[in-house]
N, C-alpha and C positions, 0 to 999 in steps of 0.2 A: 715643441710647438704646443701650445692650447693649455688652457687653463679649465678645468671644471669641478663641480659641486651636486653632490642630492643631499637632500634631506628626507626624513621623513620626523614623525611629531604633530604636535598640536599646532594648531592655527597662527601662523605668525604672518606680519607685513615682508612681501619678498625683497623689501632696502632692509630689515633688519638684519637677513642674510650676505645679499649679495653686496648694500652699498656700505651701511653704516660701521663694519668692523672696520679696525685701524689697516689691516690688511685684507680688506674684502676683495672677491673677486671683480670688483671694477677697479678697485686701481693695482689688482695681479694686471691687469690689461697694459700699463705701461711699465709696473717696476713692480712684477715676483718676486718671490726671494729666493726660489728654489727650483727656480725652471730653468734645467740643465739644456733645453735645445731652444735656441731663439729666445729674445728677450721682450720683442714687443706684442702685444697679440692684439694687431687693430684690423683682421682683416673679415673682423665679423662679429656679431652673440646672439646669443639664445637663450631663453629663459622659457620652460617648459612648467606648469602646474595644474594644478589638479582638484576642481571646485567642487565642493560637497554633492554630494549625490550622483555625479557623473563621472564615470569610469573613463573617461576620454580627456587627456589632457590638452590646455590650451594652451597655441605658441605664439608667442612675440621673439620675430626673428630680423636682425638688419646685417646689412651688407659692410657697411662704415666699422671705427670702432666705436665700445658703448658710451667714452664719454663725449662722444660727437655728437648722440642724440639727445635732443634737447627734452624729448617727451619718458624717457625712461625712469629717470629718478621720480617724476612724480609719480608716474603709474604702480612703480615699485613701493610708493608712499602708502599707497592707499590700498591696493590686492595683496589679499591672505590668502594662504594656503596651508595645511598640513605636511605636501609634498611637493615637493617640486628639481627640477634636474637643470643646469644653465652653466653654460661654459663660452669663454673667450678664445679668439679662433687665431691663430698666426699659419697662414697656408701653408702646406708643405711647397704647392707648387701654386702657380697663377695662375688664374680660369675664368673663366668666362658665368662660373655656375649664379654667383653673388650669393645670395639670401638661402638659396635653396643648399650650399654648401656647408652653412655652419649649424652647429647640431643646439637644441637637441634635435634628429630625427624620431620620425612617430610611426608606429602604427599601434590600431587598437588601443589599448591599456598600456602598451609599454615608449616611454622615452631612454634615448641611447644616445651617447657622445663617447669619440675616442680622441685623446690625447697622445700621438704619436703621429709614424710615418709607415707608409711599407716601402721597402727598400724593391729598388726597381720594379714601383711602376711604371707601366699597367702589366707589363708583359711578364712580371713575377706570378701574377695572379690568375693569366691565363688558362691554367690546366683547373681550376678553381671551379672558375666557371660551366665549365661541361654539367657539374652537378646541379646547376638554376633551371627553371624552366623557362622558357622565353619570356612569359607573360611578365615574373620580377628583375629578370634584366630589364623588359622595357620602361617598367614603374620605379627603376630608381632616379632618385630625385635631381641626384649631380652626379654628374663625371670626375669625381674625386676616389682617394684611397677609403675615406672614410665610410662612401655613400654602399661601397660594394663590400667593407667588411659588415659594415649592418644589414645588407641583405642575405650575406654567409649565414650571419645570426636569425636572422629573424625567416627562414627557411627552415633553421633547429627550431625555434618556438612555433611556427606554426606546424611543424611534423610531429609535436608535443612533448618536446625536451622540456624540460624545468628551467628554469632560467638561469641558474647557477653553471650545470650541466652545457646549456648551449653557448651560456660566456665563454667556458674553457676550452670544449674543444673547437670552437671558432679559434680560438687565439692558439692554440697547438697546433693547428690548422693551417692558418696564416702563416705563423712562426717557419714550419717545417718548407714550408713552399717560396720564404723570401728572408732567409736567415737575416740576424741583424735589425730586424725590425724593430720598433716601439707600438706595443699593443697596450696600451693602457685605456681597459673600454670599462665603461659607465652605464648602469639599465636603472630604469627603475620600474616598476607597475601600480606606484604611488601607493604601496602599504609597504614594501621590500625596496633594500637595495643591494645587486649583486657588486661586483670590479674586479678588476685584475691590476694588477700592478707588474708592469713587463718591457722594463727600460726607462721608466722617471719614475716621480715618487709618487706617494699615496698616502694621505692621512685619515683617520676618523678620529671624532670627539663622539665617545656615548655617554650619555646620562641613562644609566639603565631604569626602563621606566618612563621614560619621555621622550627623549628624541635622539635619533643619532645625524650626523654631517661626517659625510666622505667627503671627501678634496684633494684635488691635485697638492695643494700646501696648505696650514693653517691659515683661518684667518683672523686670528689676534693671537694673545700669547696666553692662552688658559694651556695651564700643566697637566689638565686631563689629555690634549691631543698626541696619539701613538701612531707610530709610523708602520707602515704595511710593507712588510721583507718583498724584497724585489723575488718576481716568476711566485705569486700568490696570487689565490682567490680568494676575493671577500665578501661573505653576504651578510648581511643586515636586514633587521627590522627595529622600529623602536625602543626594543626591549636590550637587545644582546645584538655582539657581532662577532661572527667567526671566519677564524682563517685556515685557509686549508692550502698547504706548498702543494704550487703547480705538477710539481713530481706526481705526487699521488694520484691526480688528474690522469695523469698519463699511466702509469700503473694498471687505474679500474679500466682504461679505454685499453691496455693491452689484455686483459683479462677477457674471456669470452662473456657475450653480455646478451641474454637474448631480447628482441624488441622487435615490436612491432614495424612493418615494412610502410616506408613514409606515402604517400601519394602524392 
């Protein structure tokens, strides 16, 4: 299920990205090439970026799929951005949530999308929960899988994990509490991008020096793009991008680690 993309780089129109390749993620929306769960993904998008001088990224989110809306191609014609995050949504399950269900999800500086499912929900995730405090159970956005592994995560970032750090052990996390699952999650804080690759694929293209693109699949056919080994983290910026097997992840987390007690 879902299709998604960050970028980060210099200033580009967001159709250069998402519309204009042979394979961009608007028409991954009806024919992927690489998307091993579900083939169509109209049951929502998101386009997530991030305008010079403000740390707060702005979102254009619909319900439909993107090529139903008739205002997105031009908007994507004309708004630049350096960074941006935007994915195509195929529901695991059917809901009520609409717009508020497909990502990117936000707070503060950081945008998030996952691409997968967790296997039995809601009630896999149950014993999960005990660790939220009421206040972001109440502030999540949808009643989907996605809505509540972003708040897993973004409980690691606001207790002051690193971003890298609170991608993995969320998805170890999850993983351990609902075997079988597809975690394949997406951050950005529009200078960085982390991912995990954890049951579909994962690509980046880096130009070191200018820009890097993570994605669910290419989207054209440059020989630069390299594929991310399944149960990986990926972090990136600009410059460089590194991969670290999810193992190791689990390794330092088994290791005694001392840290400050979250509030």
């Amino acid at each position: 299920m879902c299709r998604h993309l960050a970028y980060v780089g210099p200033a580009v129109p967001l159709g250069r990205l998402l519309v204009e390749p042979p394979h961009s993620l608007y028409r991954q929306s009806w024919a992927p090439r690489r998307q091993r769960h579900g083939t169509v993904n109209a049951d929502g998008f998101g386009v997530g970026w991030y305008a010079d001088g403000d740390p707060a990224p702005a979102r254009y989110r619909r319900t439909g799929p993107i090529w139903g809306d008739q205002s997105f191609a031009d908007l994507a014609r004309v708004v630049r951005a350096g960074a941006l995050l935007a994915a195509v949504r195929d529901a695991t399950v059917g809901g009520a949530d609409g717009e508020a269900a497909a990502a990117p999800f936000a707070a503060g500086p950081w945008l998030f999308s996952h691409n997968g499912a967790v296997l039995g929900w809601p009630g896999s995730l149950a014993p999960l929960v005990q660790g939220l405090p009421a206040v972001e159970l109440l502030s999540l956005e949808a009643r989907c899988d996605s809505a509540l592994v972003w708040a897993l995560m973004l409980h690691r970032l606001r207790g002051g994990d690193d971003e890298s750090q609170a991608l993995a052990d969320t998805v170890l996390e999850v993983a351990e509490a609902a075997p079988g699952s597809r975690l394949n999650l997406l951050l950005t804080n529009g200078g960085t991008i982390s991912a995990t690759a954890w049951g579909d694929t994962l690509w980046y293209l880096n130009e070191p020096g200018h820009h890097t693109v993570v994605a669910s699949e290419p989207h054209d056919d440059d020989p630069r793009w390299q594929e991310v080994p399944d149960r990986t983290l990926l972090t990136a910026s600009r410059t460089e991008v590194l991969l670290t097997p999810l193992k190791d992840m689990t390794d330092h987390m088994a290791s005694p680690q001392p840290k400050e007690p979250r509030t």
